[in-house]
Every structure is written in structure tokens, then in C-alpha cells.
Chimera marker file (.cmm) of the C-alpha trace (Angstrom):
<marker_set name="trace">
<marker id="1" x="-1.955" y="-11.228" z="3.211" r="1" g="1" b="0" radius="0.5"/>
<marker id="2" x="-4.078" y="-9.799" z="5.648" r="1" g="1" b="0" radius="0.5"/>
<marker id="3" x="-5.391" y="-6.287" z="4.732" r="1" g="1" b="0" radius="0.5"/>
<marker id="4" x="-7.028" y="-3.559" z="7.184" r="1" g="1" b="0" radius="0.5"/>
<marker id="5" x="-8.462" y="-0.993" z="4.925" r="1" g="1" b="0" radius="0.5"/>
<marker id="6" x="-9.906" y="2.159" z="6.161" r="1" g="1" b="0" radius="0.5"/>
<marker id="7" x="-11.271" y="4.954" z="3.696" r="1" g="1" b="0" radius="0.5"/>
<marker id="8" x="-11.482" y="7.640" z="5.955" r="1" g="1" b="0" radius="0.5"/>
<marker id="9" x="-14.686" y="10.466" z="5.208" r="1" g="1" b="0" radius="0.5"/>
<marker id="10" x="-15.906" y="7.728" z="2.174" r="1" g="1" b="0" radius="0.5"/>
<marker id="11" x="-16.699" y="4.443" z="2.068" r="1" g="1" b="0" radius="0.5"/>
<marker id="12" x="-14.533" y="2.460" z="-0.317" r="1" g="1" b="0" radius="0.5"/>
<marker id="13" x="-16.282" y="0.237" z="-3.167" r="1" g="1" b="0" radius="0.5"/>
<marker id="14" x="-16.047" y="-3.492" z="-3.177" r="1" g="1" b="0" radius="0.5"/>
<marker id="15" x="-14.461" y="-2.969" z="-6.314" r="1" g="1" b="0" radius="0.5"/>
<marker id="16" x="-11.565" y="-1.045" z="-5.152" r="1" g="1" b="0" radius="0.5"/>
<marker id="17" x="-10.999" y="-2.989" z="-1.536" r="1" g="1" b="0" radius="0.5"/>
<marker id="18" x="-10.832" y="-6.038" z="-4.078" r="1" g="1" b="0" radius="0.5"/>
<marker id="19" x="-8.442" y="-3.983" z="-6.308" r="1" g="1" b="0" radius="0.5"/>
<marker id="20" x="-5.901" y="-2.916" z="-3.458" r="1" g="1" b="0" radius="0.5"/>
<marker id="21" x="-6.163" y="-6.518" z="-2.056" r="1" g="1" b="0" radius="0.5"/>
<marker id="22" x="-5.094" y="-8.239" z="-5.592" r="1" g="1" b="0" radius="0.5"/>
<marker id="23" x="-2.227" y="-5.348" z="-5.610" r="1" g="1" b="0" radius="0.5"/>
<marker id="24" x="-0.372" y="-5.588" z="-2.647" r="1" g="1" b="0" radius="0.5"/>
<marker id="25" x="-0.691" y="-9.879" z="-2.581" r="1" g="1" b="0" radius="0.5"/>
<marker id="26" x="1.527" y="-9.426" z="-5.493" r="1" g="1" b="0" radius="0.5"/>
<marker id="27" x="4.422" y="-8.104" z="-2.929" r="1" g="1" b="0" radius="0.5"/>
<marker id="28" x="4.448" y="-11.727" z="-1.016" r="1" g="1" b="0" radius="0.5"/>
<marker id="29" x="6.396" y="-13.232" z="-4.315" r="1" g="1" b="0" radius="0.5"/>
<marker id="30" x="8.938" y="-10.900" z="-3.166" r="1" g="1" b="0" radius="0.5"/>
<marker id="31" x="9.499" y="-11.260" z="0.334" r="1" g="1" b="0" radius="0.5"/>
<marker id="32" x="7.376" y="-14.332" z="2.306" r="1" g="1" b="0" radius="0.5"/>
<marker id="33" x="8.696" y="-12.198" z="5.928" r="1" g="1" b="0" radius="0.5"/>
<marker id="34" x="5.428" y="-9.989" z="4.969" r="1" g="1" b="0" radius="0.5"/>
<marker id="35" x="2.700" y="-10.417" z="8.448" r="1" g="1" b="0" radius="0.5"/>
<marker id="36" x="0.397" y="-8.109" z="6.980" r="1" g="1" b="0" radius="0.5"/>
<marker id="37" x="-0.393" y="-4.440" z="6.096" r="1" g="1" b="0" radius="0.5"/>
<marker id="38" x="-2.434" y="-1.361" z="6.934" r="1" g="1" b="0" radius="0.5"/>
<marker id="39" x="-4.204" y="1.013" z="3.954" r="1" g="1" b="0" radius="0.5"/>
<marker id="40" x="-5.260" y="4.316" z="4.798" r="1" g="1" b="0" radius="0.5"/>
<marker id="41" x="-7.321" y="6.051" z="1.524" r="1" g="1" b="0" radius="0.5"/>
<marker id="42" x="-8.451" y="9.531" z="2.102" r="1" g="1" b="0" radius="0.5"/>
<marker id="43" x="-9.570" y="12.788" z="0.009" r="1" g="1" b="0" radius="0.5"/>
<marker id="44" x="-7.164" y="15.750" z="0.301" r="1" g="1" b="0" radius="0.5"/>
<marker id="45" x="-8.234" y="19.323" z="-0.616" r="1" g="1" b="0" radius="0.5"/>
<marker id="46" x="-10.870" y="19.059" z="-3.037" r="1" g="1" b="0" radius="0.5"/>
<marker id="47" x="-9.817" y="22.403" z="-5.148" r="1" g="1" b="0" radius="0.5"/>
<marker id="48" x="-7.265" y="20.304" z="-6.627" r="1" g="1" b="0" radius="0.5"/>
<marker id="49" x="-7.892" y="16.922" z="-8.830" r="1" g="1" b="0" radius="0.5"/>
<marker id="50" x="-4.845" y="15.382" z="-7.419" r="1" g="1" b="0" radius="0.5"/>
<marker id="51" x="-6.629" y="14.508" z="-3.964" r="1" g="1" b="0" radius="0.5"/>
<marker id="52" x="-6.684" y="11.020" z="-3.839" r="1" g="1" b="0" radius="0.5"/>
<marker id="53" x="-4.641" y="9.765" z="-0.899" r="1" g="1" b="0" radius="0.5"/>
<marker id="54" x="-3.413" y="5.650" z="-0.404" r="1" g="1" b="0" radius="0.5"/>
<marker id="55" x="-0.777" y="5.761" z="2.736" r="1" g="1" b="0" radius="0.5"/>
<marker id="56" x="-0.201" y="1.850" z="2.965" r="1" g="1" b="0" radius="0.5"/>
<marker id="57" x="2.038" y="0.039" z="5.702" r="1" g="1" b="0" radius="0.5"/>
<marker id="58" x="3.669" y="-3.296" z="5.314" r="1" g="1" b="0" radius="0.5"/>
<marker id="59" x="3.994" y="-5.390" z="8.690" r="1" g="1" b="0" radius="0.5"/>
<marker id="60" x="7.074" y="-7.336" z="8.203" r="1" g="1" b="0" radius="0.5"/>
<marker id="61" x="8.796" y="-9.592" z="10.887" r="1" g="1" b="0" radius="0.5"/>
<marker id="62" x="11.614" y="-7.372" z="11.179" r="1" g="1" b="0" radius="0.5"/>
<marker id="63" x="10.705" y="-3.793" z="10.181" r="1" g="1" b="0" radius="0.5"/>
<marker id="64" x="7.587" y="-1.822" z="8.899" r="1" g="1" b="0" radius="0.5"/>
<marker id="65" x="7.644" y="-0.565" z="5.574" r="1" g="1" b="0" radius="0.5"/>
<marker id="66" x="5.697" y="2.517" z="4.327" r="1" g="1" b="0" radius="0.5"/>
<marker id="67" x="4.574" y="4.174" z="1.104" r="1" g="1" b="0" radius="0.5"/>
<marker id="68" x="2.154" y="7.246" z="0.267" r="1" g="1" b="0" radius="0.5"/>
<marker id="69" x="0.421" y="8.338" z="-2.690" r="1" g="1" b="0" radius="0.5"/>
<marker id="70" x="-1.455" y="11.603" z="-4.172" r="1" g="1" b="0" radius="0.5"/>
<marker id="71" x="-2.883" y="10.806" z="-7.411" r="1" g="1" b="0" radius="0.5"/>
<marker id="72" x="-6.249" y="11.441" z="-9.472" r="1" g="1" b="0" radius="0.5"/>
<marker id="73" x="-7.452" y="8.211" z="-8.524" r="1" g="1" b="0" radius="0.5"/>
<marker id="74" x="-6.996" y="5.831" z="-5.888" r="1" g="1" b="0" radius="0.5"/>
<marker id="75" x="-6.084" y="3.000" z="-8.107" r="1" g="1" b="0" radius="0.5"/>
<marker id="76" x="-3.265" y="5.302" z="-9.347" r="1" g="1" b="0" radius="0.5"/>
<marker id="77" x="-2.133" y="6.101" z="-5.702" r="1" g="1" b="0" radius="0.5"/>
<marker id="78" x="-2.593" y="2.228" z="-4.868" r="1" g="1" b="0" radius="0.5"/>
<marker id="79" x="-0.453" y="1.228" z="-8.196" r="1" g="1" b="0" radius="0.5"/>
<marker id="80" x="2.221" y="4.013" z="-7.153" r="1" g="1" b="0" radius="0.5"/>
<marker id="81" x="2.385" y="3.094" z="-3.682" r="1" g="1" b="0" radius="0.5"/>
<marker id="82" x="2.478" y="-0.607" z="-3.911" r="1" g="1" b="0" radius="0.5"/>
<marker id="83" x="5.279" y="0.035" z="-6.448" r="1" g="1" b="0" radius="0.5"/>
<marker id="84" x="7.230" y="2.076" z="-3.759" r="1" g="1" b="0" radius="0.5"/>
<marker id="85" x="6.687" y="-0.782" z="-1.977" r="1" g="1" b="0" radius="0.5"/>
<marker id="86" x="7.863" y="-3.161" z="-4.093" r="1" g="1" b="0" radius="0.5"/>
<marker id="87" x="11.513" y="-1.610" z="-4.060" r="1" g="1" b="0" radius="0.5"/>
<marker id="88" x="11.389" y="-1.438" z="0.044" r="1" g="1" b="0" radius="0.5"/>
<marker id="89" x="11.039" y="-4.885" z="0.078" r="1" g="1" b="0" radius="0.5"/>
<marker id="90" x="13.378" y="-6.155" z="-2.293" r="1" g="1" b="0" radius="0.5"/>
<marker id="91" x="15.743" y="-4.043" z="-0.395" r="1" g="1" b="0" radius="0.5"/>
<marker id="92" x="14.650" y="-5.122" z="2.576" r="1" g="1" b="0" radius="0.5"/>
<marker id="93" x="15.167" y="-8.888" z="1.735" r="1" g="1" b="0" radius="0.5"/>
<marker id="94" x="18.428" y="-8.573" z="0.254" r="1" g="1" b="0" radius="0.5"/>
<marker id="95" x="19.642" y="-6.683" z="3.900" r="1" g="1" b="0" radius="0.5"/>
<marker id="96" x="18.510" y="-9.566" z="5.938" r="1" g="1" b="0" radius="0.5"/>
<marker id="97" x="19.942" y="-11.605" z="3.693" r="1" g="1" b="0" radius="0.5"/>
<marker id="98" x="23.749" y="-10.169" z="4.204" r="1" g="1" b="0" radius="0.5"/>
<marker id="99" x="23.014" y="-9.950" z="7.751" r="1" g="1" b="0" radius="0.5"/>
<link id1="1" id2="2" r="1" g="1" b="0" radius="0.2"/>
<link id1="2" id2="3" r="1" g="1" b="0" radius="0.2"/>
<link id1="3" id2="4" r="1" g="1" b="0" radius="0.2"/>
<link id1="4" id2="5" r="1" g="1" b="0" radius="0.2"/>
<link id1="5" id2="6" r="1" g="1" b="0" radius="0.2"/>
<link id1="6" id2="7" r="1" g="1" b="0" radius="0.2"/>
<link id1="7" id2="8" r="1" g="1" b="0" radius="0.2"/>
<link id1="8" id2="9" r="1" g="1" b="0" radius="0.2"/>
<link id1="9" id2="10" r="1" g="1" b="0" radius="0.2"/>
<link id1="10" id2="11" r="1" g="1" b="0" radius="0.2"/>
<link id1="11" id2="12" r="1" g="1" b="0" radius="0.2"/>
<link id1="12" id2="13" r="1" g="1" b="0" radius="0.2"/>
<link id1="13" id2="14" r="1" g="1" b="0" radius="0.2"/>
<link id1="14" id2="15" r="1" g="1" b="0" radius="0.2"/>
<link id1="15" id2="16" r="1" g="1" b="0" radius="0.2"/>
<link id1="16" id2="17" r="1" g="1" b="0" radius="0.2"/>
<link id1="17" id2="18" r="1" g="1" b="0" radius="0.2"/>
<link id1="18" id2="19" r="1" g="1" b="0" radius="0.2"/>
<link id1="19" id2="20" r="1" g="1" b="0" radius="0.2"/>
<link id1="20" id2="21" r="1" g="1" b="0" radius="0.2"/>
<link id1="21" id2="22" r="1" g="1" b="0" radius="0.2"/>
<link id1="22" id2="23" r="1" g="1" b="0" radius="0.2"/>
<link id1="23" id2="24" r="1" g="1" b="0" radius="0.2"/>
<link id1="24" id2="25" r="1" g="1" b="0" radius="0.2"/>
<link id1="25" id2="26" r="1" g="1" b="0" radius="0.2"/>
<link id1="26" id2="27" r="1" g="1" b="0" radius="0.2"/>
<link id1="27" id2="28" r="1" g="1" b="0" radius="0.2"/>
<link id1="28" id2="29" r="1" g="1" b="0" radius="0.2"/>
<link id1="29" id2="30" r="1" g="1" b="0" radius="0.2"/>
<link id1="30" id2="31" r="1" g="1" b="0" radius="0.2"/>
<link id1="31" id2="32" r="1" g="1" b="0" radius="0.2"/>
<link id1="32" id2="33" r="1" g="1" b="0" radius="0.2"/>
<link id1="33" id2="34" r="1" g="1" b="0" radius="0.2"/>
<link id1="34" id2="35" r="1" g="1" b="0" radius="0.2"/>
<link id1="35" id2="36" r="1" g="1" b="0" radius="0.2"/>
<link id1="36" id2="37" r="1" g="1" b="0" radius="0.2"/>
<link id1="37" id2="38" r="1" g="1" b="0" radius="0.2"/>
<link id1="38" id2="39" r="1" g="1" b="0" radius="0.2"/>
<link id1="39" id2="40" r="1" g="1" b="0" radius="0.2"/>
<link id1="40" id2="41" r="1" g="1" b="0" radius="0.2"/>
<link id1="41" id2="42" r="1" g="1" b="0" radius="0.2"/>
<link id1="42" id2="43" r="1" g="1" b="0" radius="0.2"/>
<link id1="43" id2="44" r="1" g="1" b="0" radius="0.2"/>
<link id1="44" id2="45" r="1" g="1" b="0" radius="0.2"/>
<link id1="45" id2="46" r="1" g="1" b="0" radius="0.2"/>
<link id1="46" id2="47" r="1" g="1" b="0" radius="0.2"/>
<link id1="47" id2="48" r="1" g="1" b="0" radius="0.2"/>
<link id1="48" id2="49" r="1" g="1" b="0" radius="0.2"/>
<link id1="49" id2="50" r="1" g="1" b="0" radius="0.2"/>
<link id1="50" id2="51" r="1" g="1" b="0" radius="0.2"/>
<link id1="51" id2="52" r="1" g="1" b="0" radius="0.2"/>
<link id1="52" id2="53" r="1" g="1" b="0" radius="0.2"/>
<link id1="53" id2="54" r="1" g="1" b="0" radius="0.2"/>
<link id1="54" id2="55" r="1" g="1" b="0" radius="0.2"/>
<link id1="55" id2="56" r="1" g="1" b="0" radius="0.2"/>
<link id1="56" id2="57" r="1" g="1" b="0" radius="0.2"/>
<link id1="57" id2="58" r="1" g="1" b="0" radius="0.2"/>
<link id1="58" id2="59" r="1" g="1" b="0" radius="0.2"/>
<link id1="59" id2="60" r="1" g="1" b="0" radius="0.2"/>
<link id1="60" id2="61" r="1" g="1" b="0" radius="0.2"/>
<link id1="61" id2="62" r="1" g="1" b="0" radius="0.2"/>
<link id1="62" id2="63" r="1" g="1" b="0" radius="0.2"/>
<link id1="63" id2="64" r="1" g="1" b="0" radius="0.2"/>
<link id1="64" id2="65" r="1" g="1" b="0" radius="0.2"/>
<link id1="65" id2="66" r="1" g="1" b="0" radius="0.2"/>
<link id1="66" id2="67" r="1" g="1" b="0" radius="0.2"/>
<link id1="67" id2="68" r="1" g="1" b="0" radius="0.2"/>
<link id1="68" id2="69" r="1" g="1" b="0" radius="0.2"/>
<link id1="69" id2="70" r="1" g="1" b="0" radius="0.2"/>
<link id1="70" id2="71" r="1" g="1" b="0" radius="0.2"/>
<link id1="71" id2="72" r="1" g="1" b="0" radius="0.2"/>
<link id1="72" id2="73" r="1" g="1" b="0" radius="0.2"/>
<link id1="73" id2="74" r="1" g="1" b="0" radius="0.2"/>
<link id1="74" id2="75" r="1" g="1" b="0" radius="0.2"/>
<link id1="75" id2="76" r="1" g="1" b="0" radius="0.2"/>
<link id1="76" id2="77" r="1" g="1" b="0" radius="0.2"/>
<link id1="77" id2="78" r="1" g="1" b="0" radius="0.2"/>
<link id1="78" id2="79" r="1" g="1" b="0" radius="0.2"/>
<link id1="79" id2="80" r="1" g="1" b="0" radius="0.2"/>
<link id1="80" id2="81" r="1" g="1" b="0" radius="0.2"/>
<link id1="81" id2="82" r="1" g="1" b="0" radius="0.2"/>
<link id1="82" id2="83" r="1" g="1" b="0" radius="0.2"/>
<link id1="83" id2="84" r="1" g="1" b="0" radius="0.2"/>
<link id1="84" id2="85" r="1" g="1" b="0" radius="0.2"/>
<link id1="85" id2="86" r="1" g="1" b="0" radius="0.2"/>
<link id1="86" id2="87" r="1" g="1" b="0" radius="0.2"/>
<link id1="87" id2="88" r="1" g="1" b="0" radius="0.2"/>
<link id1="88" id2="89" r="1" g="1" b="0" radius="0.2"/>
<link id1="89" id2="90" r="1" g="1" b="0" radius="0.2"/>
<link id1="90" id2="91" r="1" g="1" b="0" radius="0.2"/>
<link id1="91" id2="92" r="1" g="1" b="0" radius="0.2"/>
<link id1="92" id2="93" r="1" g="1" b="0" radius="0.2"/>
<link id1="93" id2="94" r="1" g="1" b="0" radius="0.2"/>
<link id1="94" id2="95" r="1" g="1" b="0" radius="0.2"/>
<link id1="95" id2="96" r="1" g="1" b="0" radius="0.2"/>
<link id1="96" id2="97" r="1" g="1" b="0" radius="0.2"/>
<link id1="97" id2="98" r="1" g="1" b="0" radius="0.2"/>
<link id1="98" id2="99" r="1" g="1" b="0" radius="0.2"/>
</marker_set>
């Protein structure tokens, strides 16, 4: 799938891109319909720990899905995100498919 990734105020670790990428491929064994996806990862209010931010946006053929995060990390926001996701799409697919 092709990913645009844009850490806004940081820049974003191979390690991580590498870690969203390998996270949201997983969704094309649920849907194939999936064009491609924005992620958006930016820091919140530092006072609080929770200021991790992943806002990601699946391109389908038919409709755009979206998901956001606020975690400790950004690998938890990813994970909770992508699982958000993960629903939307299955729900997604099983619309078109009683259309």
C-alpha cells in the first residue's frame, strides 16, 4: 500500500515509518478496494504523557476511511488506530458486498 507519512514538528525514525508501514499493509488481507492511505503523527500538549497523536486515512475506491489516536507512544496510537481501522473496513466490505 502506498503510505504518505508526515510527522508534523518531529521527524519520524526509520524505525517507526517502517513500523506504521508493516501495520497498516496488514489491512489489505481485509479489503483489496484499499488505493492507499495518509498518516498524520503529531505531539499534543506536552504537560500531559498522553500526547502522541497518529490520525491515519484509508483511500478506498469507494469511500475514505479515518481513525485517530492519543496514546503514550506512537506505536500505541498506530496499533489503536490501525485497529479502528480494521473494523471500518470489514464493515465497509461487507456493505459493498450487499449492495
Amino acid at each position: 500500500m502506498q503510505l504518505k507519512i508526515q510527522s508534523i514538528h518531529f521527524d519520524a525514525d526509520k524505525k517507526l515509518l517502517d513500523f506504521i508501514q508493516q501495520k497498516l499493509d496488514k489491512l489489505d488481507h481485509y479489503f483489496d478496494g484499499i488505493t492507499g492511505g495518509e498518516v498524520f503523527l503529531k505531539l499534543e500538549n506536552a504537560r500531559d504523557e498522553n500526547n502522541k497523536v497518529a490520525e491515519i486515512k484509508l483511500l478506498t475506491n469507494k469511500k475514505d476511511l479515518f481513525a485517530k489516536s492519543t496514546r503514550k507512544t506512537f506505536e500505541e496510537a498506530v496499533n489503536e488506530s490501525a485497529d479502528a481501522l480494521r473494523i471500518q473496513v470489514k464493515k465497509h466490505k461487507e456493505k459493498l458486498r450487499h449492495v
